[in-house]
C-alpha positions as CSV (number, residue, x, y, z in Angstrom):
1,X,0.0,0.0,0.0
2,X,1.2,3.7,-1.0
3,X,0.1,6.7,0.9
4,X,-0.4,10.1,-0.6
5,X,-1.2,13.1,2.2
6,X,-0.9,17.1,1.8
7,X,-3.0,19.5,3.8
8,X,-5.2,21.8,2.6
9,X,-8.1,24.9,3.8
10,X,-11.0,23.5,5.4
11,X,-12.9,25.4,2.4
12,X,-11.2,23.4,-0.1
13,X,-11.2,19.5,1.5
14,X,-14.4,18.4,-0.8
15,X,-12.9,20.0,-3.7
16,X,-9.7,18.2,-3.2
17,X,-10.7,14.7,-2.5
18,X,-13.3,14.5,-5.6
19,X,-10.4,16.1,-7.4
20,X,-8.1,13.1,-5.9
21,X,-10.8,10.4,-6.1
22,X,-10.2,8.7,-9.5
23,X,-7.1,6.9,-9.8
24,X,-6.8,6.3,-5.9
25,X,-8.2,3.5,-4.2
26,X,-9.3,5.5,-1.6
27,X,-9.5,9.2,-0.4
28,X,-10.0,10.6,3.1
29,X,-9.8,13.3,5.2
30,X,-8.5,14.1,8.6
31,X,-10.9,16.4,10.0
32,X,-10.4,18.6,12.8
33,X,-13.1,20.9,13.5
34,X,-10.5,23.4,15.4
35,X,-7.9,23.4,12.7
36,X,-7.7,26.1,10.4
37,X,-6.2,23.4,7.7
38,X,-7.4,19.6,7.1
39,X,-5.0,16.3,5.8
40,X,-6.2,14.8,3.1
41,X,-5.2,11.4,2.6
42,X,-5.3,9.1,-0.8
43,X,-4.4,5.3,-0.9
44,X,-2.7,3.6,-3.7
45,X,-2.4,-0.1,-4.6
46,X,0.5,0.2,-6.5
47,X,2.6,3.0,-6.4
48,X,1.4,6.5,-8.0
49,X,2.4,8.2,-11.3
50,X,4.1,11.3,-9.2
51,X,4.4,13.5,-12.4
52,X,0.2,12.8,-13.0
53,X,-0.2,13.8,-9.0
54,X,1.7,16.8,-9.6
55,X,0.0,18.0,-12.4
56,X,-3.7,16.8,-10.8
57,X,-2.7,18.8,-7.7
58,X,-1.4,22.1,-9.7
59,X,-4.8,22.2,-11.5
60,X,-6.9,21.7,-8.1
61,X,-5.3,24.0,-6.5
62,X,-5.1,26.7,-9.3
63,X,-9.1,25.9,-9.0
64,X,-9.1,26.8,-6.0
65,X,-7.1,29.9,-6.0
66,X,-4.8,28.5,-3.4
67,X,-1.1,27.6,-3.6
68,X,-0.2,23.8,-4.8
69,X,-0.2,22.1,-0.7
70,X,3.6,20.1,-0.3
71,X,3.5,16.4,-0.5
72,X,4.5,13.2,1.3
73,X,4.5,10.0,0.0
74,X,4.8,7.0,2.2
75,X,5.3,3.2,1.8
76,X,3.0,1.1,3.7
77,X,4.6,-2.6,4.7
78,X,2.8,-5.6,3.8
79,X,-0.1,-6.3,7.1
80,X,-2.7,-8.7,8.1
81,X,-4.8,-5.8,9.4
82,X,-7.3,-8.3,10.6
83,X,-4.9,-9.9,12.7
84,X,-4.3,-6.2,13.8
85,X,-7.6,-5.0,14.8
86,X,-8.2,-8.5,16.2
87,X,-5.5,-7.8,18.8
88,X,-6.7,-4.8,19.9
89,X,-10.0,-6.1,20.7
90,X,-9.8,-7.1,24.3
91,X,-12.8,-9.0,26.1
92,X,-15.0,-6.1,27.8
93,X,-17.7,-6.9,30.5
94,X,-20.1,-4.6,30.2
95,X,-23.0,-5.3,32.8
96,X,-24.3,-8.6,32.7
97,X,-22.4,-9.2,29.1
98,X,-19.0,-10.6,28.1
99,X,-18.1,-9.1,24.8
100,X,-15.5,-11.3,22.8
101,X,-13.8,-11.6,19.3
102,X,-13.3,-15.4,17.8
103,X,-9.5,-14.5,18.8
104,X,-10.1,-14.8,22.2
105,X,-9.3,-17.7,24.4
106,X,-9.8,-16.2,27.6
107,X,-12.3,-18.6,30.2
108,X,-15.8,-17.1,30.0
109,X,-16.4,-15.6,33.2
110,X,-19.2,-17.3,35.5
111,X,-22.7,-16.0,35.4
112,X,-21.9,-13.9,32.6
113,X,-23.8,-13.4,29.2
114,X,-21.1,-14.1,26.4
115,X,-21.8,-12.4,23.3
116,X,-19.2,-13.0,20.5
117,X,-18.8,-10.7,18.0
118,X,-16.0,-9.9,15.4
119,X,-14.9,-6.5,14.0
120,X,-16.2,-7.3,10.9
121,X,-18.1,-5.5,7.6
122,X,-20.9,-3.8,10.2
123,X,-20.7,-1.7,13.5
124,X,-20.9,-3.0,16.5
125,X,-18.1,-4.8,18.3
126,X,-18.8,-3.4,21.8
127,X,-15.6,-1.4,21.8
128,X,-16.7,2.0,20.7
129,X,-18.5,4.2,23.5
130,X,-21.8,4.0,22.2
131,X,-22.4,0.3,21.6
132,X,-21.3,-0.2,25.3
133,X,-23.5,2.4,27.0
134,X,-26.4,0.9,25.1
135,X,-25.2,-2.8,26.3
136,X,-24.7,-1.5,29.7
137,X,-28.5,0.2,29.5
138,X,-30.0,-3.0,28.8
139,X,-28.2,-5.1,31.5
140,X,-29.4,-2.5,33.8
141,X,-32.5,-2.4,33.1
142,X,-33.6,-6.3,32.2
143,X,-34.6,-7.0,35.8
144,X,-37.6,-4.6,35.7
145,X,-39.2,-5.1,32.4
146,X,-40.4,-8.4,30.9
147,X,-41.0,-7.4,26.5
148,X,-42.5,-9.1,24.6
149,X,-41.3,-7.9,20.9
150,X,-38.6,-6.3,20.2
151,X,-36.8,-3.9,18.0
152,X,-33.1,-3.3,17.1
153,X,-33.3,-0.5,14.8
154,X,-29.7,0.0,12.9
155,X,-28.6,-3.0,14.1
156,X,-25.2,-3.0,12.7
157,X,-23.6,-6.3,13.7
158,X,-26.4,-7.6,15.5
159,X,-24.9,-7.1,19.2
160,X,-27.5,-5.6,21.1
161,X,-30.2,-7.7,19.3
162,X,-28.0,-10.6,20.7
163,X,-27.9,-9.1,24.0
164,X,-31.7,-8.7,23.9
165,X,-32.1,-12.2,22.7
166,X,-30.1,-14.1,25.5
167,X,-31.6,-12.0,27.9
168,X,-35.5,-12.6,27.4
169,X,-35.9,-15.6,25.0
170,X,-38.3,-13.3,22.8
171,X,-38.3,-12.6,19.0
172,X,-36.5,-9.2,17.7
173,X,-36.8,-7.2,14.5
174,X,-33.3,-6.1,13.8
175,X,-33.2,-3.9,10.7
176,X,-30.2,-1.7,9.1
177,X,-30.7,0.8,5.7
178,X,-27.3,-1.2,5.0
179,X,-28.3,-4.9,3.7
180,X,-24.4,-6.2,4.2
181,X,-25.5,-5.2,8.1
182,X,-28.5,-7.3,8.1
183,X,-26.2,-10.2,6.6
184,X,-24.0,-10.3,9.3
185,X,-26.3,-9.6,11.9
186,X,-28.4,-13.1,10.9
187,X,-24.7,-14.7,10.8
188,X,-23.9,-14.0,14.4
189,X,-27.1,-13.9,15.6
190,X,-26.7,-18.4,14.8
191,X,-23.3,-17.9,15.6
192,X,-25.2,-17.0,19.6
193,X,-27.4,-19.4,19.2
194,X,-30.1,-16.6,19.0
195,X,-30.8,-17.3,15.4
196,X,-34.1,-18.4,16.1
197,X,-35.4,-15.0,17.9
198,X,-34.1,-13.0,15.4
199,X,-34.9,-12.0,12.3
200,X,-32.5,-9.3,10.3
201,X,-33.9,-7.4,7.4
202,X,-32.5,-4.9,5.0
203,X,-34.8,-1.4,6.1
204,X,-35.3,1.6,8.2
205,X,-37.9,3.4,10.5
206,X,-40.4,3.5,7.1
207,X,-39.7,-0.2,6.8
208,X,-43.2,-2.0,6.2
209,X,-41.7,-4.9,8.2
210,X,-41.1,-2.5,11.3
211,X,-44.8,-1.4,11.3
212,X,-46.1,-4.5,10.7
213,X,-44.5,-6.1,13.7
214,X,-45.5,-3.5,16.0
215,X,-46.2,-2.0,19.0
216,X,-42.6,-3.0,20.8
217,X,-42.0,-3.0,24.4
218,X,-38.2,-2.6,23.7
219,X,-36.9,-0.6,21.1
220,X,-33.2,0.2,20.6
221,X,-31.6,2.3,17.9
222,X,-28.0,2.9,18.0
223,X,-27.8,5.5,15.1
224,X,-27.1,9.0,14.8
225,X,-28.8,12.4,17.2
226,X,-30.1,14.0,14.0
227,X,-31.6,10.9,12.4
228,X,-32.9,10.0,16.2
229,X,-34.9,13.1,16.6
230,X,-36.6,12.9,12.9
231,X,-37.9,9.4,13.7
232,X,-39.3,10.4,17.2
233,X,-42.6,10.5,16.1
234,X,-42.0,7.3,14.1
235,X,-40.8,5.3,16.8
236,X,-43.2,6.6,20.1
237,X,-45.2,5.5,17.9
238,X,-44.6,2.2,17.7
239,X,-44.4,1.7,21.1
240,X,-46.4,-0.1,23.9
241,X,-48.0,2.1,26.5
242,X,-45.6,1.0,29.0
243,X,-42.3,0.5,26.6
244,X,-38.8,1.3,26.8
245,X,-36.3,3.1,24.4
246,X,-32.9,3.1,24.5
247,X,-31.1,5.5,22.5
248,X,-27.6,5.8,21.8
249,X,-25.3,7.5,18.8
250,X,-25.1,10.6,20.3
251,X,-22.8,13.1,22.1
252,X,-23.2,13.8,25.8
253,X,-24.0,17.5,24.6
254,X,-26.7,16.1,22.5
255,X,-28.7,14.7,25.1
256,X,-31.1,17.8,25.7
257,X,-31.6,17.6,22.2
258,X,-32.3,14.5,21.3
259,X,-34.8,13.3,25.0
260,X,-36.6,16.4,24.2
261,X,-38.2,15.3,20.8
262,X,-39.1,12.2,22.6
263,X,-40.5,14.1,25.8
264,X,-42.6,15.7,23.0
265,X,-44.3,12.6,22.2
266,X,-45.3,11.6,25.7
267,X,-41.7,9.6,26.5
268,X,-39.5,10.7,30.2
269,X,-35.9,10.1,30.2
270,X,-35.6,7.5,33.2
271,X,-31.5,7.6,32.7
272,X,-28.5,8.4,30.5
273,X,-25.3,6.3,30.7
274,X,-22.5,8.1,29.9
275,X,-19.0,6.8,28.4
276,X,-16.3,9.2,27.4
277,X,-18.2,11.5,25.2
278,X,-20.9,9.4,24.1
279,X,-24.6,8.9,25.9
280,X,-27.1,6.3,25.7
281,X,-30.4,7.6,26.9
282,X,-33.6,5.3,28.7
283,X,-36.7,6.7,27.8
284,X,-40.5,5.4,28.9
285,X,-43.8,6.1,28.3
Protein backbone atom coordinates (compact mmCIF):
# COMPACT_ATOMS: atom_id res chain seq x y z
CA UNK A 1 0.00 0.00 0.00
CA UNK A 2 1.18 3.74 -1.04
CA UNK A 3 0.13 6.67 0.93
CA UNK A 4 -0.41 10.11 -0.60
CA UNK A 5 -1.17 13.08 2.23
CA UNK A 6 -0.92 17.06 1.78
CA UNK A 7 -3.00 19.48 3.80
CA UNK A 8 -5.18 21.82 2.60
CA UNK A 9 -8.09 24.92 3.78
CA UNK A 10 -11.01 23.47 5.40
CA UNK A 11 -12.94 25.37 2.37
CA UNK A 12 -11.20 23.41 -0.15
CA UNK A 13 -11.23 19.52 1.51
CA UNK A 14 -14.42 18.43 -0.76
CA UNK A 15 -12.89 19.96 -3.69
CA UNK A 16 -9.66 18.22 -3.16
CA UNK A 17 -10.73 14.72 -2.48
CA UNK A 18 -13.33 14.53 -5.61
CA UNK A 19 -10.39 16.05 -7.37
CA UNK A 20 -8.10 13.07 -5.88
CA UNK A 21 -10.76 10.38 -6.14
CA UNK A 22 -10.19 8.70 -9.47
CA UNK A 23 -7.09 6.93 -9.77
CA UNK A 24 -6.78 6.29 -5.91
CA UNK A 25 -8.17 3.51 -4.17
CA UNK A 26 -9.31 5.46 -1.60
CA UNK A 27 -9.46 9.17 -0.39
CA UNK A 28 -9.95 10.60 3.07
CA UNK A 29 -9.79 13.33 5.16
CA UNK A 30 -8.54 14.12 8.65
CA UNK A 31 -10.88 16.40 10.02
CA UNK A 32 -10.39 18.62 12.84
CA UNK A 33 -13.13 20.87 13.48
CA UNK A 34 -10.54 23.38 15.39
CA UNK A 35 -7.85 23.35 12.66
CA UNK A 36 -7.74 26.14 10.37
CA UNK A 37 -6.21 23.35 7.68
CA UNK A 38 -7.39 19.59 7.11
CA UNK A 39 -5.02 16.33 5.78
CA UNK A 40 -6.17 14.77 3.15
CA UNK A 41 -5.18 11.45 2.56
CA UNK A 42 -5.32 9.07 -0.81
CA UNK A 43 -4.39 5.30 -0.87
CA UNK A 44 -2.70 3.60 -3.73
CA UNK A 45 -2.37 -0.10 -4.58
CA UNK A 46 0.51 0.16 -6.52
CA UNK A 47 2.59 2.99 -6.37
CA UNK A 48 1.40 6.50 -8.04
CA UNK A 49 2.41 8.23 -11.29
CA UNK A 50 4.13 11.26 -9.23
CA UNK A 51 4.39 13.48 -12.40
CA UNK A 52 0.21 12.84 -12.96
CA UNK A 53 -0.17 13.81 -9.00
CA UNK A 54 1.67 16.79 -9.58
CA UNK A 55 -0.01 17.99 -12.44
CA UNK A 56 -3.72 16.80 -10.81
CA UNK A 57 -2.67 18.82 -7.66
CA UNK A 58 -1.42 22.11 -9.66
CA UNK A 59 -4.79 22.17 -11.51
CA UNK A 60 -6.87 21.69 -8.12
CA UNK A 61 -5.31 24.00 -6.52
CA UNK A 62 -5.08 26.71 -9.30
CA UNK A 63 -9.08 25.93 -9.04
CA UNK A 64 -9.12 26.79 -5.97
CA UNK A 65 -7.09 29.94 -5.97
CA UNK A 66 -4.80 28.54 -3.41
CA UNK A 67 -1.07 27.58 -3.60
CA UNK A 68 -0.25 23.84 -4.84
CA UNK A 69 -0.24 22.08 -0.74
CA UNK A 70 3.59 20.11 -0.26
CA UNK A 71 3.51 16.43 -0.51
CA UNK A 72 4.51 13.23 1.26
CA UNK A 73 4.49 10.04 0.00
CA UNK A 74 4.83 7.03 2.15
CA UNK A 75 5.28 3.22 1.83
CA UNK A 76 3.04 1.08 3.75
CA UNK A 77 4.61 -2.64 4.71
CA UNK A 78 2.77 -5.57 3.76
CA UNK A 79 -0.11 -6.30 7.06
CA UNK A 80 -2.68 -8.71 8.07
CA UNK A 81 -4.84 -5.76 9.42
CA UNK A 82 -7.31 -8.29 10.57
CA UNK A 83 -4.85 -9.93 12.69
CA UNK A 84 -4.29 -6.23 13.80
CA UNK A 85 -7.63 -5.03 14.79
CA UNK A 86 -8.15 -8.46 16.19
CA UNK A 87 -5.47 -7.80 18.77
CA UNK A 88 -6.65 -4.85 19.95
CA UNK A 89 -9.97 -6.12 20.69
CA UNK A 90 -9.77 -7.06 24.32
CA UNK A 91 -12.81 -9.03 26.12
CA UNK A 92 -15.00 -6.08 27.76
CA UNK A 93 -17.67 -6.86 30.48
CA UNK A 94 -20.09 -4.64 30.21
CA UNK A 95 -22.99 -5.27 32.76
CA UNK A 96 -24.26 -8.60 32.67
CA UNK A 97 -22.39 -9.25 29.08
CA UNK A 98 -19.02 -10.56 28.07
CA UNK A 99 -18.08 -9.08 24.83
CA UNK A 100 -15.46 -11.31 22.83
CA UNK A 101 -13.82 -11.63 19.25
CA UNK A 102 -13.29 -15.38 17.85
CA UNK A 103 -9.46 -14.48 18.80
CA UNK A 104 -10.11 -14.77 22.24
CA UNK A 105 -9.26 -17.67 24.41
CA UNK A 106 -9.82 -16.16 27.56
CA UNK A 107 -12.33 -18.58 30.21
CA UNK A 108 -15.78 -17.12 30.03
CA UNK A 109 -16.35 -15.56 33.19
CA UNK A 110 -19.20 -17.26 35.55
CA UNK A 111 -22.68 -15.95 35.40
CA UNK A 112 -21.92 -13.88 32.61
CA UNK A 113 -23.82 -13.41 29.24
CA UNK A 114 -21.12 -14.09 26.40
CA UNK A 115 -21.82 -12.43 23.34
CA UNK A 116 -19.17 -13.02 20.45
CA UNK A 117 -18.83 -10.74 18.02
CA UNK A 118 -15.98 -9.94 15.37
CA UNK A 119 -14.87 -6.51 13.98
CA UNK A 120 -16.17 -7.27 10.86
CA UNK A 121 -18.13 -5.47 7.57
CA UNK A 122 -20.88 -3.79 10.24
CA UNK A 123 -20.70 -1.69 13.49
CA UNK A 124 -20.88 -2.96 16.49
CA UNK A 125 -18.13 -4.82 18.29
CA UNK A 126 -18.80 -3.40 21.78
CA UNK A 127 -15.63 -1.42 21.81
CA UNK A 128 -16.67 2.01 20.65
CA UNK A 129 -18.54 4.22 23.48
CA UNK A 130 -21.85 3.99 22.19
CA UNK A 131 -22.40 0.29 21.57
CA UNK A 132 -21.33 -0.18 25.26
CA UNK A 133 -23.47 2.41 27.04
CA UNK A 134 -26.43 0.86 25.13
CA UNK A 135 -25.16 -2.83 26.34
CA UNK A 136 -24.71 -1.54 29.66
CA UNK A 137 -28.52 0.21 29.52
CA UNK A 138 -29.96 -2.98 28.82
CA UNK A 139 -28.18 -5.06 31.50
CA UNK A 140 -29.38 -2.54 33.84
CA UNK A 141 -32.52 -2.45 33.11
CA UNK A 142 -33.63 -6.30 32.24
CA UNK A 143 -34.57 -7.01 35.83
CA UNK A 144 -37.59 -4.55 35.71
CA UNK A 145 -39.21 -5.08 32.43
CA UNK A 146 -40.40 -8.44 30.88
CA UNK A 147 -40.97 -7.45 26.51
CA UNK A 148 -42.54 -9.12 24.56
CA UNK A 149 -41.34 -7.88 20.92
CA UNK A 150 -38.56 -6.28 20.21
CA UNK A 151 -36.79 -3.91 18.01
CA UNK A 152 -33.13 -3.31 17.10
CA UNK A 153 -33.26 -0.49 14.75
CA UNK A 154 -29.66 -0.01 12.85
CA UNK A 155 -28.63 -2.98 14.12
CA UNK A 156 -25.21 -3.02 12.71
CA UNK A 157 -23.63 -6.33 13.69
CA UNK A 158 -26.42 -7.64 15.55
CA UNK A 159 -24.94 -7.08 19.22
CA UNK A 160 -27.52 -5.62 21.09
CA UNK A 161 -30.24 -7.74 19.28
CA UNK A 162 -27.99 -10.63 20.74
CA UNK A 163 -27.95 -9.05 24.02
CA UNK A 164 -31.70 -8.73 23.86
CA UNK A 165 -32.13 -12.22 22.73
CA UNK A 166 -30.13 -14.07 25.47
CA UNK A 167 -31.61 -12.00 27.94
CA UNK A 168 -35.51 -12.58 27.35
CA UNK A 169 -35.87 -15.56 25.00
CA UNK A 170 -38.28 -13.28 22.78
CA UNK A 171 -38.32 -12.64 18.98
CA UNK A 172 -36.53 -9.21 17.72
CA UNK A 173 -36.79 -7.24 14.48
CA UNK A 174 -33.28 -6.13 13.79
CA UNK A 175 -33.19 -3.90 10.73
CA UNK A 176 -30.18 -1.68 9.13
CA UNK A 177 -30.66 0.81 5.68
CA UNK A 178 -27.33 -1.17 5.05
CA UNK A 179 -28.31 -4.87 3.67
CA UNK A 180 -24.40 -6.19 4.22
CA UNK A 181 -25.48 -5.21 8.07
CA UNK A 182 -28.52 -7.33 8.11
CA UNK A 183 -26.19 -10.20 6.64
CA UNK A 184 -24.03 -10.26 9.25
CA UNK A 185 -26.29 -9.59 11.92
CA UNK A 186 -28.39 -13.10 10.94
CA UNK A 187 -24.70 -14.75 10.75
CA UNK A 188 -23.92 -13.97 14.37
CA UNK A 189 -27.14 -13.92 15.62
CA UNK A 190 -26.69 -18.39 14.75
CA UNK A 191 -23.28 -17.93 15.56
CA UNK A 192 -25.18 -17.03 19.62
CA UNK A 193 -27.41 -19.40 19.15
CA UNK A 194 -30.08 -16.57 19.00
CA UNK A 195 -30.80 -17.33 15.37
CA UNK A 196 -34.07 -18.44 16.10
CA UNK A 197 -35.35 -14.99 17.88
CA UNK A 198 -34.08 -13.03 15.43
CA UNK A 199 -34.88 -12.04 12.25
CA UNK A 200 -32.52 -9.30 10.32
CA UNK A 201 -33.90 -7.40 7.44
CA UNK A 202 -32.48 -4.94 5.04
CA UNK A 203 -34.84 -1.40 6.15
CA UNK A 204 -35.33 1.56 8.16
CA UNK A 205 -37.92 3.44 10.50
CA UNK A 206 -40.43 3.47 7.09
CA UNK A 207 -39.74 -0.22 6.78
CA UNK A 208 -43.25 -2.00 6.19
CA UNK A 209 -41.70 -4.87 8.25
CA UNK A 210 -41.06 -2.51 11.30
CA UNK A 211 -44.82 -1.41 11.27
CA UNK A 212 -46.12 -4.52 10.72
CA UNK A 213 -44.46 -6.08 13.67
CA UNK A 214 -45.47 -3.46 16.02
CA UNK A 215 -46.19 -2.01 18.97
CA UNK A 216 -42.61 -3.03 20.82
CA UNK A 217 -42.01 -3.02 24.45
CA UNK A 218 -38.20 -2.62 23.68
CA UNK A 219 -36.87 -0.61 21.08
CA UNK A 220 -33.16 0.19 20.64
CA UNK A 221 -31.57 2.28 17.92
CA UNK A 222 -28.05 2.85 17.98
CA UNK A 223 -27.84 5.48 15.14
CA UNK A 224 -27.06 9.05 14.76
CA UNK A 225 -28.76 12.38 17.18
CA UNK A 226 -30.09 14.05 13.99
CA UNK A 227 -31.61 10.93 12.43
CA UNK A 228 -32.91 10.04 16.24
CA UNK A 229 -34.90 13.08 16.59
CA UNK A 230 -36.55 12.93 12.93
CA UNK A 231 -37.94 9.38 13.75
CA UNK A 232 -39.34 10.45 17.20
CA UNK A 233 -42.65 10.50 16.11
CA UNK A 234 -42.03 7.27 14.13
CA UNK A 235 -40.76 5.32 16.78
CA UNK A 236 -43.20 6.65 20.12
CA UNK A 237 -45.18 5.46 17.86
CA UNK A 238 -44.64 2.20 17.71
CA UNK A 239 -44.40 1.74 21.13
CA UNK A 240 -46.37 -0.11 23.87
CA UNK A 241 -48.01 2.06 26.54
CA UNK A 242 -45.55 0.96 29.04
CA UNK A 243 -42.30 0.52 26.56
CA UNK A 244 -38.84 1.26 26.84
CA UNK A 245 -36.34 3.08 24.37
CA UNK A 246 -32.93 3.12 24.48
CA UNK A 247 -31.09 5.51 22.51
CA UNK A 248 -27.57 5.78 21.79
CA UNK A 249 -25.31 7.51 18.78
CA UNK A 250 -25.07 10.63 20.35
CA UNK A 251 -22.78 13.12 22.11
CA UNK A 252 -23.19 13.80 25.80
CA UNK A 253 -24.02 17.48 24.64
CA UNK A 254 -26.69 16.08 22.45
CA UNK A 255 -28.69 14.67 25.10
CA UNK A 256 -31.11 17.84 25.67
CA UNK A 257 -31.55 17.57 22.20
CA UNK A 258 -32.30 14.47 21.31
CA UNK A 259 -34.81 13.30 25.01
CA UNK A 260 -36.59 16.38 24.15
CA UNK A 261 -38.22 15.34 20.76
CA UNK A 262 -39.09 12.24 22.59
CA UNK A 263 -40.55 14.12 25.78
CA UNK A 264 -42.58 15.71 23.05
CA UNK A 265 -44.28 12.59 22.20
CA UNK A 266 -45.34 11.56 25.74
CA UNK A 267 -41.66 9.56 26.48
CA UNK A 268 -39.54 10.66 30.21
CA UNK A 269 -35.90 10.12 30.24
CA UNK A 270 -35.56 7.46 33.16
CA UNK A 271 -31.45 7.64 32.74
CA UNK A 272 -28.47 8.41 30.53
CA UNK A 273 -25.34 6.31 30.69
CA UNK A 274 -22.47 8.06 29.89
CA UNK A 275 -18.95 6.82 28.36
CA UNK A 276 -16.31 9.22 27.36
CA UNK A 277 -18.16 11.53 25.18
CA UNK A 278 -20.87 9.39 24.08
CA UNK A 279 -24.57 8.87 25.91
CA UNK A 280 -27.10 6.34 25.71
CA UNK A 281 -30.37 7.56 26.87
CA UNK A 282 -33.59 5.34 28.66
CA UNK A 283 -36.66 6.69 27.84
CA UNK A 284 -40.46 5.39 28.93
CA UNK A 285 -43.79 6.14 28.35
Amino acid sequence: MHTLSFSIPNAHVEHFTDGMESGATAVTARLDEHAAKQEIIAYFEIPPDRAEIAARLALLANLAGIPVPPTHYTDVPPTDWLEHVYRGLHPLRLGRFYVYGSHSHEQLPAASIPIQVDAATAFGSGHHATTAACLIALSDMAPAIAPHRMLDLGCGSGILAIGMAKLFRRKILALDIDAEAARVTALNARLNQCGSYIHAAAGGSDCPLLHRGAPYDLIMANILARPLTLMAHQLCHTLTPNGTIILSGLLTKQETFVANAYVQHGLRLVKSIRREEWSALVMKR
